[in-house]
C-alpha positions in Angstrom: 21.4 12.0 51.8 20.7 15.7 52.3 20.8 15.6 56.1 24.7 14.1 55.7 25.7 16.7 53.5 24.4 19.4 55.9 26.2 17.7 59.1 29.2 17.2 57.0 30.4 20.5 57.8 29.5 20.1 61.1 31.0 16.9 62.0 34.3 18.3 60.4 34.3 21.1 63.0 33.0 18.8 65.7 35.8 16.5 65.0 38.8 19.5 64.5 37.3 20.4 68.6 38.2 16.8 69.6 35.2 15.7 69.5 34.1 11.6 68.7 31.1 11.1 66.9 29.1 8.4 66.1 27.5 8.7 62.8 23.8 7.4 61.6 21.6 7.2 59.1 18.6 5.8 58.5 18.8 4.9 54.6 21.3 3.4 52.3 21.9 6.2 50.3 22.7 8.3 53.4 25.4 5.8 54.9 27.2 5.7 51.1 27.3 9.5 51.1 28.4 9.6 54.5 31.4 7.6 53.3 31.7 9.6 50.4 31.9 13.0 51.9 33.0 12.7 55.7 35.1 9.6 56.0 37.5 10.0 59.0 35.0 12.8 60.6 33.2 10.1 62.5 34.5 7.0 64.4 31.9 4.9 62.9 28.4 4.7 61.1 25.1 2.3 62.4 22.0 2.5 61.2 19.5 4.9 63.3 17.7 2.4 65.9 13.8 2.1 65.7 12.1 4.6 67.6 10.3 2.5 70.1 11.2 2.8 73.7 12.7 -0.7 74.8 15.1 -0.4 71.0 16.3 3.4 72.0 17.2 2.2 75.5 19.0 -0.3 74.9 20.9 2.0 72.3 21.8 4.2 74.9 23.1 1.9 77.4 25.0 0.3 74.1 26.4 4.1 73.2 26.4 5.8 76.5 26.5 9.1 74.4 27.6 12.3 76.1 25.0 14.5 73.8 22.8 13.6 70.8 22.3 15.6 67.3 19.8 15.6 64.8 19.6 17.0 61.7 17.1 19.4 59.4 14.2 17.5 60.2 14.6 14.2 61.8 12.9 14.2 64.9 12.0 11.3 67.4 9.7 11.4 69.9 10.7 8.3 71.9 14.8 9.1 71.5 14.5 12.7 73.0 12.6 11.5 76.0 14.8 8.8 76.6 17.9 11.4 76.4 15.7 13.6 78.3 15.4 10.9 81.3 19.3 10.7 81.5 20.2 14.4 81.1 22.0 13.7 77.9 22.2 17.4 75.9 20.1 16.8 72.8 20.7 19.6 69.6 18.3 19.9 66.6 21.0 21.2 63.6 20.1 22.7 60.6 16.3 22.7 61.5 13.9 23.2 58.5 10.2 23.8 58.2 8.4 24.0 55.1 5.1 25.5 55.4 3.5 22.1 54.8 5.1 21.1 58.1 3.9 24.2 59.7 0.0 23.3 59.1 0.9 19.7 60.3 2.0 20.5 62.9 -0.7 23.4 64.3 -2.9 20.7 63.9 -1.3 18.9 66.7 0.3 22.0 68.4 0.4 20.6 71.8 2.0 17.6 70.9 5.2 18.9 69.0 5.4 21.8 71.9 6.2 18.6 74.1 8.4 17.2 71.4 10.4 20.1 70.8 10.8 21.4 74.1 12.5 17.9 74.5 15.3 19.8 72.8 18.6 21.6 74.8 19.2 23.8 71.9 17.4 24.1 68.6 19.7 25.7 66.1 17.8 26.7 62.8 18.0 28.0 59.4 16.2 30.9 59.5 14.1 33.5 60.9 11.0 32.0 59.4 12.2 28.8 60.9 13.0 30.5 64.2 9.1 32.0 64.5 7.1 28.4 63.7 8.5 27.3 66.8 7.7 30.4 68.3 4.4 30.1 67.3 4.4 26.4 69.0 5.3 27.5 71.8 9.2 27.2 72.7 11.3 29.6 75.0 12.8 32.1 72.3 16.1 31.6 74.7 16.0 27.8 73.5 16.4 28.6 69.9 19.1 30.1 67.3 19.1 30.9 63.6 22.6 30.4 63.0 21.8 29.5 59.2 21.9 26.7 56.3 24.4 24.3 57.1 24.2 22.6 53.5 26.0 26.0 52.1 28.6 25.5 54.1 28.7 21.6 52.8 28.2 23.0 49.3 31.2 25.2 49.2 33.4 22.5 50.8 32.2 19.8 48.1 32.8 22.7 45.1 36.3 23.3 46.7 37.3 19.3 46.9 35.4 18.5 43.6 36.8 16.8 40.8 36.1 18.0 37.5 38.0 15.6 35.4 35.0 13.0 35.2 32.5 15.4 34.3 34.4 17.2 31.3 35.2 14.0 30.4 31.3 13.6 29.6 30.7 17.1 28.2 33.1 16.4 25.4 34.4 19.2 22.9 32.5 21.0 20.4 29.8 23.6 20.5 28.0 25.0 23.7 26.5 22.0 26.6 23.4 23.5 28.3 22.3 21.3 31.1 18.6 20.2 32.1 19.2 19.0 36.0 17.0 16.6 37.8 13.7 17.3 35.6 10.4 15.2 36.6 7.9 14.1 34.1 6.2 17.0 32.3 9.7 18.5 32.4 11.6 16.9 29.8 9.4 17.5 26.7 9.8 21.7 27.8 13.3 21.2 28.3 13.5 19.3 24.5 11.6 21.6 23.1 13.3 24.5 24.3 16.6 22.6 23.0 15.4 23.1 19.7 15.0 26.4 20.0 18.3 27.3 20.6 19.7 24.9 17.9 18.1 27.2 15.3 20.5 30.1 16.3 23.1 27.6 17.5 23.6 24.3 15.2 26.7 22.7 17.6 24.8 23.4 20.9 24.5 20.1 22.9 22.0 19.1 25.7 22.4 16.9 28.7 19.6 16.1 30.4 19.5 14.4 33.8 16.4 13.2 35.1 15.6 13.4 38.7 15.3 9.6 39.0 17.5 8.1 36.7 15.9 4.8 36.1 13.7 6.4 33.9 16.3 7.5 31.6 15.4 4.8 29.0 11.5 6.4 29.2 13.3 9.6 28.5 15.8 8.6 25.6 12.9 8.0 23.0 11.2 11.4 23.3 15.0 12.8 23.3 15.8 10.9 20.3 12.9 12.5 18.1 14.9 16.0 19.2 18.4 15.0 17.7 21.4 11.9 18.3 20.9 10.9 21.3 22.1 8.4 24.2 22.5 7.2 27.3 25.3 8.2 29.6 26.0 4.3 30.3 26.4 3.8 26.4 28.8 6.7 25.9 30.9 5.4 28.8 31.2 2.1 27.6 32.7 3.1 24.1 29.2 2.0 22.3 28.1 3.1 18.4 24.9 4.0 19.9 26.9 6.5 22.2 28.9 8.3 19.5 28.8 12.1 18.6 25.4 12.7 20.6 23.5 15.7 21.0 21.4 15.0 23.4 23.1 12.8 26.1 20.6 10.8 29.0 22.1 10.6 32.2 20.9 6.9 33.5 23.5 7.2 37.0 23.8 9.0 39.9 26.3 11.2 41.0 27.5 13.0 37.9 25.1 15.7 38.1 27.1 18.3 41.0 30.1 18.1 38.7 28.4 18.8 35.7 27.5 22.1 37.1 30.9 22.9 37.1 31.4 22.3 33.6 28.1 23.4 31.3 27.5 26.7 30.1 23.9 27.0 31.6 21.5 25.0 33.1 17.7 24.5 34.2 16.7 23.5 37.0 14.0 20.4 37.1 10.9 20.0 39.4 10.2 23.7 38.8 8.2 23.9 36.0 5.9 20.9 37.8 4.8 21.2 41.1 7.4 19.7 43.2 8.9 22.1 45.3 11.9 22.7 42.7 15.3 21.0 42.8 18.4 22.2 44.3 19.1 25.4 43.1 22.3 25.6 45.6 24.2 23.3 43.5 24.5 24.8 40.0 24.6 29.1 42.4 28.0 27.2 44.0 29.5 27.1 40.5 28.9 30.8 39.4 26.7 28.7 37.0 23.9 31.1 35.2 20.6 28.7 35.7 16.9 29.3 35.3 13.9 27.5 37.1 10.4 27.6 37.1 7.6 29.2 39.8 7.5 25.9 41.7 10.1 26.3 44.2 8.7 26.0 47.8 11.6 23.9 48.8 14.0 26.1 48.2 11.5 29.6 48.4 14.1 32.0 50.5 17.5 31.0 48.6 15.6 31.2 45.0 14.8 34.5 46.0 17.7 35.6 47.0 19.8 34.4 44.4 16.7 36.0 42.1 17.4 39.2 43.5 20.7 39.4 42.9 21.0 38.3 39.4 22.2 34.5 40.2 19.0 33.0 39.1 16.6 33.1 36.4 12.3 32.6 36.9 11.0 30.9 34.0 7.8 29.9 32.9 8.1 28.1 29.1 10.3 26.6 26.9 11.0 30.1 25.0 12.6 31.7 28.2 14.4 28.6 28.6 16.2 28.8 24.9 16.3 32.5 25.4 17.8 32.1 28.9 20.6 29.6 27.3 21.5 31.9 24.7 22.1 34.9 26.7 24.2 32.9 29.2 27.1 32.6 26.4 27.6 36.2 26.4 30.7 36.9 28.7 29.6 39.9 30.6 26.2 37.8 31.3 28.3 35.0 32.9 30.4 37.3 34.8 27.3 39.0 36.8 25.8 35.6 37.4 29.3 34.5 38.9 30.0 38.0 41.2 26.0 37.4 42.3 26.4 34.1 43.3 30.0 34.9 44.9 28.1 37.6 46.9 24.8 35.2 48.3 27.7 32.8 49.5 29.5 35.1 51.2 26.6 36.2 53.2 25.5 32.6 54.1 28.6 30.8 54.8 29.3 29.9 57.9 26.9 28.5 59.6 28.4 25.1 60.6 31.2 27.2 62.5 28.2 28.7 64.0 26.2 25.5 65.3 29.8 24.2 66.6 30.0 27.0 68.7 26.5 26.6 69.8 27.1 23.6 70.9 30.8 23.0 72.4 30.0 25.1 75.6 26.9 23.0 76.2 28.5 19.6 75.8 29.3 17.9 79.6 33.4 17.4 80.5 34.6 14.1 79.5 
């Protein structure tokens, strides 16, 4: 699902170039999203084919591409030899590296050299990205940091968004501060630090959204001991159980983007346990003040930058969560967090335009 939102951008500029592209993915979740987000950019959708030699040549011959992307970090040995053997162009877009990959990697340096240099043109994030292959090995001239293609996917999905749904589940009344994809060990922090705030604020609401949300019903019992509670399912379907909560469960996907368009402030889940922190873009695309805890190795650079300039908030308890949420109502607060955020995008847009123009001059004629 996160690889299609990256190429998103890029397939819309790949297909405003005249371009045909034949879209895969290799889970479920990926092919609805595709759907969801780039319909029409792609002339139609398979699912990846095994990566075992006899399967990816008998793809080829079936496809008879003229180039072959990848995105972030899907690579496959047996494909990019294959492509290799027929001269087909082959791009890595949007490639990512967490340190985690870096160490596997060294281990088998001599391997993913081979792999990699299997690669035209390996168009990355960054400058950290850019030096672990470096340190593998590959020709600088083979790589360019031509930055996170997910922004640019981001800013589209902010622009085309439709709010209506989500205010419809925030409601009226007092201030909604938002818990976003929390793990376990999260949601008790983020309850307590609800109750916090409902000292100094009696109408404040919560909405907490677990990570996974088939465990909203493990979540609704603890919530319940911190105020009315319910599931998002029970408020949508008009039950008693679902009327005038304070603390609302979200038990389906796909809510959660647009209700950072619509809260007051929010925290940021898998922060506070180790792992790697949630998706800090999300909530920075709405001028949305947020806070998030130390553990956030998945998103390291942008949490820092956004830190930096006032966009985000480091966190480490419950009371700088409550003290966080407060603040965030006062105006002049919300209105440095928005011209911080404002000012990270506009230095890290762009980088599907970027990879397009990477790649166009590279592509053979038709």
């Amino acid at each position: 699902m996160g690889e299609v939102q990256s190429a998103w951008p890029v397939l819309e500029g790949l297909a405003d170039a005249g371009e045909k592209v034949l879209l895969s993915t290799t889970t479920a979740t990926g092919r609805e999203t595709a759907f969801q987000l780039a319909d029409g950019l792609f002339a139609r959708h398979i699912y990846y084919p095994w990566d075992v030699p006899r399967i990816v040549r008998r793809a080829l011959g079936a496809v008879q591409p003229k180039a072959f992307i990848t995105v972030e970090t899907e690579i496959w040995p047996s494909m990019l030899g294959e492509l290799r053997r027929r001269n087909i162009p082959a791009f890595l877009v949007n490639g990512r590296f967490s340190e985690k990959t870096a160490r596997q990697a060294q281990k088998r340096a001599v391997f993913w050299k081979d792999v990699y240099d299997l690669f035209t043109l390996l168009l990355v994030r960054s400058g950290e990205d850019r030096r672990f292959l470096v340190d593998l090995g590959i020709s600088e001239e083979k790589i360019k940091v031509t930055g996170d293609c997910k922004i640019d996917g981001l800013l589209m999905r902010r622009q085309r968004a439709d709010l209506a749904e989500a205010k419809a589940i925030a409601g009226e009344g007092g201030p909604v501060f938002l818990a976003g994809s929390t793990h376990r060990g999260e949601d008790e922090i983020v309850l307590k630090a609800f109750s916090l705030v409902r000292r100094q604020l009696p109408d404040a609401r919560l909405i907490l959204a677990p990570r996974h949300p088939e465990r909203a019903c493990e979540v609704l019992p603890e919530a319940s001991a911190a105020g009315r509670a319910a599931l998002l399912s029970e408020v949508q379907r008009g039950s008693e159980n679902g009327a005038a909560w304070e603390i609302l469960v979200i038990d389906r996907v796909g809510v959660l983007f647009g209700l950072y368009g619509v809260c007051d402030a929010a925290f940021i889940g898998g922060s506070l346990v180790d792992r790697g922190g949630q998706n800090i873009m999300e909530p920075a695309a709405f001028g949305l003040p947020f806070c998030h805890g130390p553990y956030m190795r998945d998103f390291e650079q942008a949490a820092k930058e956004l830190g930096d300039r006032g966009a985000a908030t480091l966190i480490k308890n419950e009371a700088e969560i409550s003290a966080h949420w407060i603040d965030s109502l006062n105006p002049p607060a919300r209105e440095k967090v928005r011209n911080a955020a404002d000012s990270y995008f506009a230095l890290t847009a762009g980088a599907a335009r970027k990879t397009v123009e990477e790649i166009l001059p590279l592509l053979p004629v038709s």
